[in-house]
ZADO-1210 file (C-alpha; in nm, 4 decimals, padded with zeros to 6 digits):
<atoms>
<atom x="-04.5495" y="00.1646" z="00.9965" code="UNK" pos="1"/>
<atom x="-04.4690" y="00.4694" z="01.1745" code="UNK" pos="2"/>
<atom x="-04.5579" y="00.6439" z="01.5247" code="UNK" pos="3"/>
<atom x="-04.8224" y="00.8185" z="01.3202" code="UNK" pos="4"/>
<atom x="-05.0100" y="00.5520" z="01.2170" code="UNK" pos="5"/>
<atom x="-05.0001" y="00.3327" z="01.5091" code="UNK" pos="6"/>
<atom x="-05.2741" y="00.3678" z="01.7642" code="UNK" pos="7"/>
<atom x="-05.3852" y="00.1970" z="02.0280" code="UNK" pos="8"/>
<atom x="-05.3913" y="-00.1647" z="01.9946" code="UNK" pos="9"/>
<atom x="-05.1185" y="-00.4679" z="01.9878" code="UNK" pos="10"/>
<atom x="-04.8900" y="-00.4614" z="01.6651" code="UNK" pos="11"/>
<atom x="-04.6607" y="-00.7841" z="01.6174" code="UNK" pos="12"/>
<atom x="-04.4044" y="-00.6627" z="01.3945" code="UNK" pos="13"/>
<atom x="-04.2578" y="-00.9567" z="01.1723" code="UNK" pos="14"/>
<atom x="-03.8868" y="-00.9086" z="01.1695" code="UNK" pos="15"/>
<atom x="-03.5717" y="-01.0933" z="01.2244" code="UNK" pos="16"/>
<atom x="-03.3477" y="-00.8589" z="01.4491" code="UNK" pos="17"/>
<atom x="-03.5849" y="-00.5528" z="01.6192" code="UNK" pos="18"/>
<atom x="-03.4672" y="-00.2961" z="01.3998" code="UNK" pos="19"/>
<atom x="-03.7860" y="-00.1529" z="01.2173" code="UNK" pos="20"/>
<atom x="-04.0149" y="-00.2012" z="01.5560" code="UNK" pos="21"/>
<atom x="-03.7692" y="-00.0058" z="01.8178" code="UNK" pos="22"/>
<atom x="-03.7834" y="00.2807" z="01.5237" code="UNK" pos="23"/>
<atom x="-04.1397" y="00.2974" z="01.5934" code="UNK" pos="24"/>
<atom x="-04.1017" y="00.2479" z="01.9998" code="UNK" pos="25"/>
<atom x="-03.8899" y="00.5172" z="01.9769" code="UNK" pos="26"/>
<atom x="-04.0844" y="00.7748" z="01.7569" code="UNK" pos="27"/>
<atom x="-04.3769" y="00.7216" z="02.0488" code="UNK" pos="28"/>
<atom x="-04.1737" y="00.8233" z="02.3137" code="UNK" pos="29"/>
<atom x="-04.0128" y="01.1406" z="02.1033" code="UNK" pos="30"/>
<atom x="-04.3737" y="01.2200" z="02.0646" code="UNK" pos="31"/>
<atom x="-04.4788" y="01.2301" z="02.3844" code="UNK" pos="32"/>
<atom x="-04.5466" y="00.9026" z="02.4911" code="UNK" pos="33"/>
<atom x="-04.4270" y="00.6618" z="02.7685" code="UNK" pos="34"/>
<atom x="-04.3007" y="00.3464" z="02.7757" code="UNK" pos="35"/>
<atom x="-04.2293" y="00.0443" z="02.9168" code="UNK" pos="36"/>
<atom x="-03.8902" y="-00.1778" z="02.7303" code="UNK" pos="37"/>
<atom x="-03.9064" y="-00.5441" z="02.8282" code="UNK" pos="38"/>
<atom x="-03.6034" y="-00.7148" z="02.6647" code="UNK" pos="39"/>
<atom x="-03.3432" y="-00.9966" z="02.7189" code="UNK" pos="40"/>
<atom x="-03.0855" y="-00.7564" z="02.6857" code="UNK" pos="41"/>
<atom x="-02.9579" y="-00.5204" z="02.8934" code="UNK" pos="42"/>
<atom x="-02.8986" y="-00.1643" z="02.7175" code="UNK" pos="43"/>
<atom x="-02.6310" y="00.0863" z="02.7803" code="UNK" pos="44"/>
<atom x="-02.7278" y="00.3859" z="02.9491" code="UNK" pos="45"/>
<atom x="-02.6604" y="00.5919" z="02.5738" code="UNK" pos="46"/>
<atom x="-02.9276" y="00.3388" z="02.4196" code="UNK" pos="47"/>
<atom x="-03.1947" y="00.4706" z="02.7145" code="UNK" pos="48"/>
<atom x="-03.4657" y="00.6556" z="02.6215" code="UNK" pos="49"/>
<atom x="-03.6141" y="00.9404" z="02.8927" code="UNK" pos="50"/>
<atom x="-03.9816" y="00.8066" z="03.0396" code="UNK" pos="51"/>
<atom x="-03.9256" y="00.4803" z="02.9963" code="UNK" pos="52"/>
<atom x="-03.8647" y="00.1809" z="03.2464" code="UNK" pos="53"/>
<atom x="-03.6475" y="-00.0736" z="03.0956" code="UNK" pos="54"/>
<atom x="-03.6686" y="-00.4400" z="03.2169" code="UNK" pos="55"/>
<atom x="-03.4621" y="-00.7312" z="03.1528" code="UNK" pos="56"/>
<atom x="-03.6289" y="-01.1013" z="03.0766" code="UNK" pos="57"/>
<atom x="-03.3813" y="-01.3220" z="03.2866" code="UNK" pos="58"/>
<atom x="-03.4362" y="-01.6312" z="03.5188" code="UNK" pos="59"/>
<atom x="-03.1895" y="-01.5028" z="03.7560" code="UNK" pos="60"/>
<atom x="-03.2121" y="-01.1617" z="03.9529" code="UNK" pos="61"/>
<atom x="-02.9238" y="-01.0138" z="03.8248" code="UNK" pos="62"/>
<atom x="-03.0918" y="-00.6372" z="03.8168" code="UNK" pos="63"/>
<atom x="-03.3512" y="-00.4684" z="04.0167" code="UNK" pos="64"/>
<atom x="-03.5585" y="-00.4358" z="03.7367" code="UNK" pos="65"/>
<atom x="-03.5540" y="-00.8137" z="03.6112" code="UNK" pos="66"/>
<atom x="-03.8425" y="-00.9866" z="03.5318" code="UNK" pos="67"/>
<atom x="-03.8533" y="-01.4145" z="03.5251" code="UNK" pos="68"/>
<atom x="-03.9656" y="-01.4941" z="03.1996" code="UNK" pos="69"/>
<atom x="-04.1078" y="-01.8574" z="03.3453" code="UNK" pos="70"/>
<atom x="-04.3858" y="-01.5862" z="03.5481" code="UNK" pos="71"/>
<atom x="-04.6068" y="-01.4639" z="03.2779" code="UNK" pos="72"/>
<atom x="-04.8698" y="-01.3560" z="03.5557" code="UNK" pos="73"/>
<atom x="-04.5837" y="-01.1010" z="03.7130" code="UNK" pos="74"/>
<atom x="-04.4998" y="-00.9970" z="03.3417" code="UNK" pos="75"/>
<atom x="-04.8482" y="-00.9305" z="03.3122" code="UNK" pos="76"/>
<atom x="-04.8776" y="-00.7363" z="03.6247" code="UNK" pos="77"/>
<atom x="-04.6009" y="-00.5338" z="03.5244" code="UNK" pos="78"/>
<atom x="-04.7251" y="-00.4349" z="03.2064" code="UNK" pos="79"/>
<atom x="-05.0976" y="-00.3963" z="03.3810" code="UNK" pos="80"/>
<atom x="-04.9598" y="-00.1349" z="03.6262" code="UNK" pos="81"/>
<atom x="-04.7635" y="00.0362" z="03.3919" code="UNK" pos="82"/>
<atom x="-05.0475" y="00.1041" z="03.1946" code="UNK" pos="83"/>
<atom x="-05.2729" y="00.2056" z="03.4383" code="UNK" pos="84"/>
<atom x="-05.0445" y="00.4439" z="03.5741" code="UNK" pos="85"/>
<atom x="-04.9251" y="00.6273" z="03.2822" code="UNK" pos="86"/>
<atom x="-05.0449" y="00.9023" z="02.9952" code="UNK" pos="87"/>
<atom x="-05.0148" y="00.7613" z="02.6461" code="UNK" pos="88"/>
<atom x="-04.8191" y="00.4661" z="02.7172" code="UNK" pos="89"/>
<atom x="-04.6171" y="00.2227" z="02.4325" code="UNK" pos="90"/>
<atom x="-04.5042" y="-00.1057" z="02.5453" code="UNK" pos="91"/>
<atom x="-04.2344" y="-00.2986" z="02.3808" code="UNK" pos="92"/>
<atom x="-04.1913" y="-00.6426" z="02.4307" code="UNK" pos="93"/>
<atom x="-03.8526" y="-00.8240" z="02.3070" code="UNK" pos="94"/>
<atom x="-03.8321" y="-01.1811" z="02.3528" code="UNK" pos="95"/>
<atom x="-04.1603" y="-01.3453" z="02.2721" code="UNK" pos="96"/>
<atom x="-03.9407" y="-01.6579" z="02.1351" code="UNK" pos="97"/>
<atom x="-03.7985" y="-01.6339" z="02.4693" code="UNK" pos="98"/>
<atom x="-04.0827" y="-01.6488" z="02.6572" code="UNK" pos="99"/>
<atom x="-04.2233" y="-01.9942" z="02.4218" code="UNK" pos="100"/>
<atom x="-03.8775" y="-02.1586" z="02.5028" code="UNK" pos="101"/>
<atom x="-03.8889" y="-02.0767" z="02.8586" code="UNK" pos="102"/>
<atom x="-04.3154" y="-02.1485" z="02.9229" code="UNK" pos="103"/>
<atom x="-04.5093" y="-02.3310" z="02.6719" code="UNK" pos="104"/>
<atom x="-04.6652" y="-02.1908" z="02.3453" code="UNK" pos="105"/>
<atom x="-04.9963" y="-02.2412" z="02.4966" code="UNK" pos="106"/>
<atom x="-04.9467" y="-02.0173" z="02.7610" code="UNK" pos="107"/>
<atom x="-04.7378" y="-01.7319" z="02.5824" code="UNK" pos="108"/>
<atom x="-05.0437" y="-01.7561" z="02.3456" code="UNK" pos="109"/>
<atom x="-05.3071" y="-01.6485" z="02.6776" code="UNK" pos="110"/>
<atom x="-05.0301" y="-01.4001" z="02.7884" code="UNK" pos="111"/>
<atom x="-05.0603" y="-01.2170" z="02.4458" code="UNK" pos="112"/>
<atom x="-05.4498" y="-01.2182" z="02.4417" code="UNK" pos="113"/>
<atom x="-05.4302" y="-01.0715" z="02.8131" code="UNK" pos="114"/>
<atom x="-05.1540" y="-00.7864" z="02.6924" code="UNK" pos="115"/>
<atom x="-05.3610" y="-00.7099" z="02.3809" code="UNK" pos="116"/>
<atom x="-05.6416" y="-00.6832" z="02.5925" code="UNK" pos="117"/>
<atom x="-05.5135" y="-00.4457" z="02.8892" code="UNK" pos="118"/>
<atom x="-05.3805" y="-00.2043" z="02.5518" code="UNK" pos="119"/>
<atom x="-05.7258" y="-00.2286" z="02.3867" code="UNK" pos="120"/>
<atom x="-05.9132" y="-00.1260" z="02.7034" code="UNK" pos="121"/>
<atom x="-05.6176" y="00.0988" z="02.8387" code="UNK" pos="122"/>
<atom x="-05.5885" y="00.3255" z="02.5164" code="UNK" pos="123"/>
<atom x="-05.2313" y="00.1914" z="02.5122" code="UNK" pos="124"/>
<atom x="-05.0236" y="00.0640" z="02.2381" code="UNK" pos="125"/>
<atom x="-04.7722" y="-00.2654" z="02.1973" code="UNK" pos="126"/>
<atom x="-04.5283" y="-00.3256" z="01.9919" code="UNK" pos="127"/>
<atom x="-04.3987" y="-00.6756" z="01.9508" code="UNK" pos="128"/>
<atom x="-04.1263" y="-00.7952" z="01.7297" code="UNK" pos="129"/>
<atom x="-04.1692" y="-01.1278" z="01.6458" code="UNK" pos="130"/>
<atom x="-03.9940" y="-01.4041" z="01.3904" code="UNK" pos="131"/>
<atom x="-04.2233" y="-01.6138" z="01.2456" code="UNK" pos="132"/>
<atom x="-03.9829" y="-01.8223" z="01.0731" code="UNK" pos="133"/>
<atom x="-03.8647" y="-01.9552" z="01.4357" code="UNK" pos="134"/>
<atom x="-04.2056" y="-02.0638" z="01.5297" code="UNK" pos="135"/>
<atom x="-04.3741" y="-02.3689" z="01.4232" code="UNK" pos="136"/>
<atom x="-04.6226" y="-02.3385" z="01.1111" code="UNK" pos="137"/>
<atom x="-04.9095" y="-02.4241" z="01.3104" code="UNK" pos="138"/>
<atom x="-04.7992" y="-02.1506" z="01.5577" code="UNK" pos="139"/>
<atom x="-04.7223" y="-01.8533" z="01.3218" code="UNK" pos="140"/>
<atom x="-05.0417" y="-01.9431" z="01.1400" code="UNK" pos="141"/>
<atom x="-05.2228" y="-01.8685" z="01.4651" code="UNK" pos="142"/>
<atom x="-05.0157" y="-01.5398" z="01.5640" code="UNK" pos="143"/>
<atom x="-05.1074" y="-01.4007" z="01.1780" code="UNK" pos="144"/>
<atom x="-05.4693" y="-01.5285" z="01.2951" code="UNK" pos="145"/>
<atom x="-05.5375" y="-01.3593" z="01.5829" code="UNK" pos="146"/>
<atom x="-05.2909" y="-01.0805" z="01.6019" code="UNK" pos="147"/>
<atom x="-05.2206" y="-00.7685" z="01.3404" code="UNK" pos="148"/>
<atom x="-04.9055" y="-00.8555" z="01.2298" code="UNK" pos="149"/>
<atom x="-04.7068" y="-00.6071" z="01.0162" code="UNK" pos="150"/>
<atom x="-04.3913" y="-00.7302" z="00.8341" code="UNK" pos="151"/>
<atom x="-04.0848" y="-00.5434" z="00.8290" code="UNK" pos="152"/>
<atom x="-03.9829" y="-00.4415" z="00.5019" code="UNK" pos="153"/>
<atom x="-03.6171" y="-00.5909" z="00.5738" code="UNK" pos="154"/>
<atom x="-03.7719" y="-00.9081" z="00.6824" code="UNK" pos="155"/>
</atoms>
């Protein structure tokens, strides 16, 4: 999968560590795009990328630019505005295992219709690394249901 051959659209990216789907995140941007990094981790300022907002999933405000990952409506909102507001936009969500821990699989499940949604309509494209192995079989059987799902060739 590269920036070439990803449109618009949510792609869940089936990979242990985020290697292959920030390659792609980042090949948008190069190419003109701009984009919105939600993470648990913080990067360093030489890991930045220019036109992009960066936010951190964390329960405490420990950052301006922190987001609760227990507030899937504000994530939502986020990513909503962010969309709305910007030419040729690429979102990147890191954390989706997070975000089941921390809310429960139901929900994250309606959060990632609504996201895939908002892109679809918006002209805007997601990227979502995911590991499948760390879900439940029920639950990655329903992800590779209702969500493309690309694997990683180093998964």
């Amino acid at each position: 999968m590269g920036a070439l051959t990803v449109s618009s659209g949510m792609y869940m990216v089936n990979e242990h560590k985020p290697d292959h789907s920030n390659k792609v995140f980042k090949e948008k941007i190069f190419n003109g795009s701009y984009g919105l990094y939600i993470s648990r981790r913080i990067l360093d300022e030489n890991e930045q990328l220019q036109n992009t907002a960066y936010y951190q999933l964390i329960t405490t405000k420990k950052t301006k630019t922190f987001l609760n990952p227990k507030k899937l409506r504000r994530i939502t909102k986020v990513i909503s505005s962010f969309i709305r507001e910007k030419n040729k936009p690429v979102i990147f969500i890191d954390g989706i295992e997070y975000l089941m821990l921390m809310n429960d699989y139901p929900k994250v499940l309606s959060f990632l219709h609504k996201v895939k949604e908002i892109a679809e309509t918006r002209s805007a494209t997601c990227i979502i690394p995911i590991d499948l192995s760390t879900l439940k079989n029920n639950e990655s059987d329903k992800i590779e249901k209702e969500f493309e799902l690309i694997s990683s060739n180093k998964h």
